[in-house]
C-alpha positions in Angstrom: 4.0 0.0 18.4 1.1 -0.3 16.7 -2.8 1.2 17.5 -5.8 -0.7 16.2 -4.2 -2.1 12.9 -0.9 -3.2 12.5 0.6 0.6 11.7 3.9 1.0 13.1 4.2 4.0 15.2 7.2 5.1 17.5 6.2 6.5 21.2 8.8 8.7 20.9 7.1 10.5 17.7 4.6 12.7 19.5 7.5 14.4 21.7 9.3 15.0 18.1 6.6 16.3 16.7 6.3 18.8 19.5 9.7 19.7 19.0 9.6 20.1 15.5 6.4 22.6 15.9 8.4 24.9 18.5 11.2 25.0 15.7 13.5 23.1 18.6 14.2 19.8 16.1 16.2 20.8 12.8 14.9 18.5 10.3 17.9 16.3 8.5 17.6 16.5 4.9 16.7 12.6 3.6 18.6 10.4 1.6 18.0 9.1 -1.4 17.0 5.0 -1.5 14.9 2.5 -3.9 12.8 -0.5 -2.5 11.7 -2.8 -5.4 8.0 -4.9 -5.1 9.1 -8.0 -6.8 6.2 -10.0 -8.2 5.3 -13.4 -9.5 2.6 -15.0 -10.7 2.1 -18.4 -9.2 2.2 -19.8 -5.4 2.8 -17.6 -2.3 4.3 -19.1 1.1 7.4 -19.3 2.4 10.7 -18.3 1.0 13.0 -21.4 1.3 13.3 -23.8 3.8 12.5 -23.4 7.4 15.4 -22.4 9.3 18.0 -22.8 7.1 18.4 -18.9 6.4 15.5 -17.2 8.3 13.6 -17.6 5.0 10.7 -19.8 6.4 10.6 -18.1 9.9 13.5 -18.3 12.1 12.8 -18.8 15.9 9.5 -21.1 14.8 6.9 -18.2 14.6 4.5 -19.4 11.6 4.0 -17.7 9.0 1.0 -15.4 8.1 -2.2 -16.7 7.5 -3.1 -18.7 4.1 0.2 -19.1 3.4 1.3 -22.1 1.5 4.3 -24.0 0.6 5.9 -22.5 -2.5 7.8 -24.9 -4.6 11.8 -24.4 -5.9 12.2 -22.6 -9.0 14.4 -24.5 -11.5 17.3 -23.0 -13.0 18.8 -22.3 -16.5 22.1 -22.1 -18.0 23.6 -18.8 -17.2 23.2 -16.5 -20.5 20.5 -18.2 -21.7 17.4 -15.9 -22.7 14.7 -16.5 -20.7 11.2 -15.2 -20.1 10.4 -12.6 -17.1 7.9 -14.8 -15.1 4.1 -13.1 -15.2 4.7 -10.7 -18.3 4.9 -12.6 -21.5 2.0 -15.0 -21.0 -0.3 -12.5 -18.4 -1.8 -15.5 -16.3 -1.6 -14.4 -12.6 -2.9 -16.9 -10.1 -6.0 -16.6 -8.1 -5.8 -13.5 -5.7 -3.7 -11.5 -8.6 0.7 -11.7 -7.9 2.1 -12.3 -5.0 4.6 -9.9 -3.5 8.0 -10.5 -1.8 8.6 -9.1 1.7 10.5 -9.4 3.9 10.2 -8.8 8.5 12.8 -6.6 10.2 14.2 -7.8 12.8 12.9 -6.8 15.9 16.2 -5.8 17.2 16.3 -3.2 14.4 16.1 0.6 15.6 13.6 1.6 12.6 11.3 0.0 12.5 11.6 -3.4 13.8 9.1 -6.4 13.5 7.5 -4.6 10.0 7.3 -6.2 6.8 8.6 -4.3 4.0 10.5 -4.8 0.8 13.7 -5.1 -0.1 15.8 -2.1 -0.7 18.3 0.8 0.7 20.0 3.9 0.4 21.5 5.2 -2.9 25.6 4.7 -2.8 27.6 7.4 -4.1 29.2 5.3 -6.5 25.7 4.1 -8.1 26.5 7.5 -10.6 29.3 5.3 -12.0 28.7 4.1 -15.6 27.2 0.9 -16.3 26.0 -0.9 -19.6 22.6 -0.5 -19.8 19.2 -1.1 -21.6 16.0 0.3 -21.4 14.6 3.7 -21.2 17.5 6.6 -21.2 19.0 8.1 -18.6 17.1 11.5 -18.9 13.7 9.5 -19.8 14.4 7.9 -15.7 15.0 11.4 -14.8 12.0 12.6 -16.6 10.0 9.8 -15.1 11.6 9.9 -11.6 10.5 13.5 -11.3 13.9 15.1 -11.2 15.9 17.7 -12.7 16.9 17.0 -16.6 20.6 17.7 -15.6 20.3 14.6 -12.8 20.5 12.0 -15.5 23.6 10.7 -13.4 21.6 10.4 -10.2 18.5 8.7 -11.5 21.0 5.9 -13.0 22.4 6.3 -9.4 18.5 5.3 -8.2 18.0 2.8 -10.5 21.4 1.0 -10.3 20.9 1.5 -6.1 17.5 -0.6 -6.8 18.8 -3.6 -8.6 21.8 -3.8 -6.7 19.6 -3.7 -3.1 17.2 -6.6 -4.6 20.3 -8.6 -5.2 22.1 -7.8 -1.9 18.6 -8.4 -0.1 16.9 -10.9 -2.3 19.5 -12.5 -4.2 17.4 -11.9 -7.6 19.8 -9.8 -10.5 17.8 -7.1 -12.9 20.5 -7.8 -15.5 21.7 -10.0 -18.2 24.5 -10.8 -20.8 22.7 -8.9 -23.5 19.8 -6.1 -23.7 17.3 -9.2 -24.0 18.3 -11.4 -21.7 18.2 -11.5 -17.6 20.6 -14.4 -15.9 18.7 -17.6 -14.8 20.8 -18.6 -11.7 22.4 -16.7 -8.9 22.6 -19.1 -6.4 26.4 -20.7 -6.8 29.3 -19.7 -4.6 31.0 -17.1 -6.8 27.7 -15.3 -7.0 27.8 -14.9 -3.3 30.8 -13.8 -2.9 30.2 -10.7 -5.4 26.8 -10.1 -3.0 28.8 -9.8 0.4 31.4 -7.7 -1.6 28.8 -5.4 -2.7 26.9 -6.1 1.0 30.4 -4.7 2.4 31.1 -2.1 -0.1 34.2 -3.8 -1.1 32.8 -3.9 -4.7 31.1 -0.9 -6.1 28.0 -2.0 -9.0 29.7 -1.0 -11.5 32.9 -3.0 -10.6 30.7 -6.0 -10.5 28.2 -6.2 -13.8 31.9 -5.2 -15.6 33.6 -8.0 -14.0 30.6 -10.4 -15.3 29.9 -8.5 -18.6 26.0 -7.7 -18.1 23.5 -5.2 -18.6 21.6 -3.4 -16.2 17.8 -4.5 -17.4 16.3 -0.8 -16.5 13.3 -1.6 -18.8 12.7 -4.7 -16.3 11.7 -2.0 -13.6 8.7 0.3 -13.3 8.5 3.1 -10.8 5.5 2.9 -8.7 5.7 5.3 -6.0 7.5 8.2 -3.9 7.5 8.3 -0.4 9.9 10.8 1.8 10.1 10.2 5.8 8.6 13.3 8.0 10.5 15.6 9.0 10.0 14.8 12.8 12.4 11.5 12.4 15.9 11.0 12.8 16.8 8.8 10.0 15.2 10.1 6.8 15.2 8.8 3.2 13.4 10.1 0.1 12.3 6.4 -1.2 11.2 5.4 -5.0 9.1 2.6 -4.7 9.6 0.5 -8.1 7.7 -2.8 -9.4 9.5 -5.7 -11.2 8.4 -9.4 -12.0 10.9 -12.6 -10.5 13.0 -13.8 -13.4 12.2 -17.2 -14.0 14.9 -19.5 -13.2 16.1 -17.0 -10.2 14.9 -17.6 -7.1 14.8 -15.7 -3.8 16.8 -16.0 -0.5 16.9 -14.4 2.5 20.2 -12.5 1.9 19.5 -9.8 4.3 20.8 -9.6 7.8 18.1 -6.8 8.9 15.0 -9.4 8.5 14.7 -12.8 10.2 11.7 -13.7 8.1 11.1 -13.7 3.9 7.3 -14.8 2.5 5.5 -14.2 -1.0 2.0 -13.3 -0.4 -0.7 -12.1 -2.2 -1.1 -7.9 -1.6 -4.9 -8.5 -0.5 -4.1 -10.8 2.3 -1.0 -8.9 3.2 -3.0 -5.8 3.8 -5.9 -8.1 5.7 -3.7 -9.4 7.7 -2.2 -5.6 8.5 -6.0 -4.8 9.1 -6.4 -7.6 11.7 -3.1 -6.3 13.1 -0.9 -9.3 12.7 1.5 -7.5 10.3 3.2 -4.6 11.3 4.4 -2.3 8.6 5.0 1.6 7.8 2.1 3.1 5.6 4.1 3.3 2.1 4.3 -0.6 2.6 0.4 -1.0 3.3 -0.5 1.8 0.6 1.7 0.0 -1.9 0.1 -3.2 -1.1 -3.3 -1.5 -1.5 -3.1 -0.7 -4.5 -1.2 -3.1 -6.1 -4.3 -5.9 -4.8 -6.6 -4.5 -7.8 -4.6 -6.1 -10.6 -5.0 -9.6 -11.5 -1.3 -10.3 -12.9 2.2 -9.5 -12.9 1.8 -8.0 -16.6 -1.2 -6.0 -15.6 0.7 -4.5 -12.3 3.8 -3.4 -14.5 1.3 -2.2 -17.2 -0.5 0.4 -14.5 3.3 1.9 -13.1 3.3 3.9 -16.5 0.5 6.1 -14.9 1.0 6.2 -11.5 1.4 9.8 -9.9 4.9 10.2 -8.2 4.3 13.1 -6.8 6.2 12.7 -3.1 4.3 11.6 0.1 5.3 14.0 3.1 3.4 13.5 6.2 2.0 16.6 7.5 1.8 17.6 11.5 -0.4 20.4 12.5 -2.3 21.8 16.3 -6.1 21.4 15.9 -8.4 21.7 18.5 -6.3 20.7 21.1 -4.3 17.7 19.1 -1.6 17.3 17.1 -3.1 15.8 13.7 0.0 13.7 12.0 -1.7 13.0 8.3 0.1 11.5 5.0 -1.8 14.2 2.0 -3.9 11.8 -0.1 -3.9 8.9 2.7 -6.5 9.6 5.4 -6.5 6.1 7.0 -3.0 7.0 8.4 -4.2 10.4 10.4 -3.1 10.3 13.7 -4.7 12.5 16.1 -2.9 13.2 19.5 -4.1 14.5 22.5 -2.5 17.1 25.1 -0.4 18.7 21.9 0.8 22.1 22.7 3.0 24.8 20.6 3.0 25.3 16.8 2.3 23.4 13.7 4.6 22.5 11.1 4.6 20.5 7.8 
């Protein structure tokens, strides 16, 4: 449900957040997971044709205002060194990058009907090795805000956000060599590797082994770091990361949680959660937010480097009367809640 913007917010959280207070609800400790803002420089709209794979709006709902018809990328020969779109030359488009999202479907039980990215729990077998270029290991660690000894598990978070924008997106952070990012993911054999991955028939590793490539870890920049209150059943711990679209790759609607796929520009995103015609969780519209002040692709990914990830943990607490639900640093997402009775909690 949503209030007087396009916030989604559960009926069924005031009850847990009495619960939680009297220290009746046991809080389950979140999983890991990595969502990735892909960005381009260039046209928003639609994401492939109209009901062909739910990319362009299945069931005939249009898409969100100022939208436009985005054109087909063209591919490249596979292996071929090509440019990430938006960072080599800087030029972003009127508005600044546009952002791919996606809409959960409505018969989802988090969450349904908001817009988000792509992305998704960390898989045990992310810790496997993988070739890899960028930034270290322990520099991710460093920069994830982790222990130095978890080396292993922010490759795990990294490799868990490439392979989700792949199984989601269809769009691969990784190339033949350290320099180069493949150009075309669209053939058969490419989709089978997704579904295996998609069923957990193929671990990561397995498959950039199987295709000799690199994971392209300097191709991402962590953004942000979200954790789920404690007051809700399913519970991650969520590094938001920024990457530009290859050019030559193009995106699909791969994922069967969202019936919809659009690029659109963060500033009309957010007006249009402000008018309430987009529904979406506040680390989606806080993203969006700030991501709307920079003009280009290569000025968003410049910014990451100095972006606090210090975690974002609503807050619940009795005052006055009402149960205050708050996101520290965040006011516009305070909830207050009449009739609350018992304790407070955090």
């Amino acid at each position: 449900m949503s209030t007087t913007n396009g916030q989604w917010y559960p009926p069924e959280w005031p009850e847990r957040i009495r619960l939680l207070s009297a220290g009746e609800l046991t809080p389950v400790t979140p999983r890991r997971a990595a969502t990735v803002l892909l960005l381009r420089d260039g046209p928003v709209g639609r994401d492939g044709p109209v009901g062909r794979d739910g990319g362009g709006g299945r069931g005939g709902e249009p898409a969100p205002e100022n939208l436009a018809a985005a054109p087909e990328a063209t591919g490249a020969p596979e292996g071929a060194e090509v440019p990430v779109e938006g960072v080599r030359d800087g030029a972003g488009g009127p508005g600044g990058p546009a952002v791919y999202m996606l809409r959960r479907r409505a018969s989802m039980a988090f969450a349904g009907g908001a817009y988000a990215y792509p992305g998704g729990s960390v898989d045990p077998r992310d810790e496997r090795m993988v070739t890899w270029a960028g930034p270290s290991r322990a520099q991710w660690a460093r920069r994830l805000g982790l222990d130095p000894g978890e080396a292993t598990q922010a490759q795990a978070i990294v490799c868990a956000a490439v392979r989700e924008t792949f199984e989601e997106a269809g769009v691969l952070l990784a190339g033949p060599t350290p320099h180069t990012v493949v150009a075309d993911t669209t053939g058969d054999d490419w989709e089978a590797d997704r579904a295996a991955l998609v069923a957990r028939d193929l671990s990561f590793a397995e498959f950039l082994d199987r295709r000799g490539l690199v994971l392209r870890s300097d191709l991402l920049a962590c953004w942000a770091r979200w954790i789920t209150p404690e007051f809700e059943p399913r519970r991650y711990d969520t590094w938001f990361f920024v990457a530009a679209l290859p050019r030559g790759q193009r995106t699909r609607n791969a994922s069967t949680e969202a019936d919809r796929t659009v690029w659109i520009r963060p500033g009309d995103a957010a007006d249009g959660y402000d008018r309430g015609e987009l529904l979406m969780l506040p680390p989606t519209i806080a993203t969006l937010r700030q991501l709307r002040v920079h003009g280009s692709v290569a000025e968003a990914l410049a910014a990451a480097a100095d972006r606090d990830l210090t975690p974002v943990l609503a807050q619940a607490r009795v005052e006055n009367g009402e149960l205050v639900l708050s996101w520290p640093g965040h006011d516009e997402f305070t909830k207050h809640i009449p009739g609350a009775t018992g304790g407070s909690s955090t």
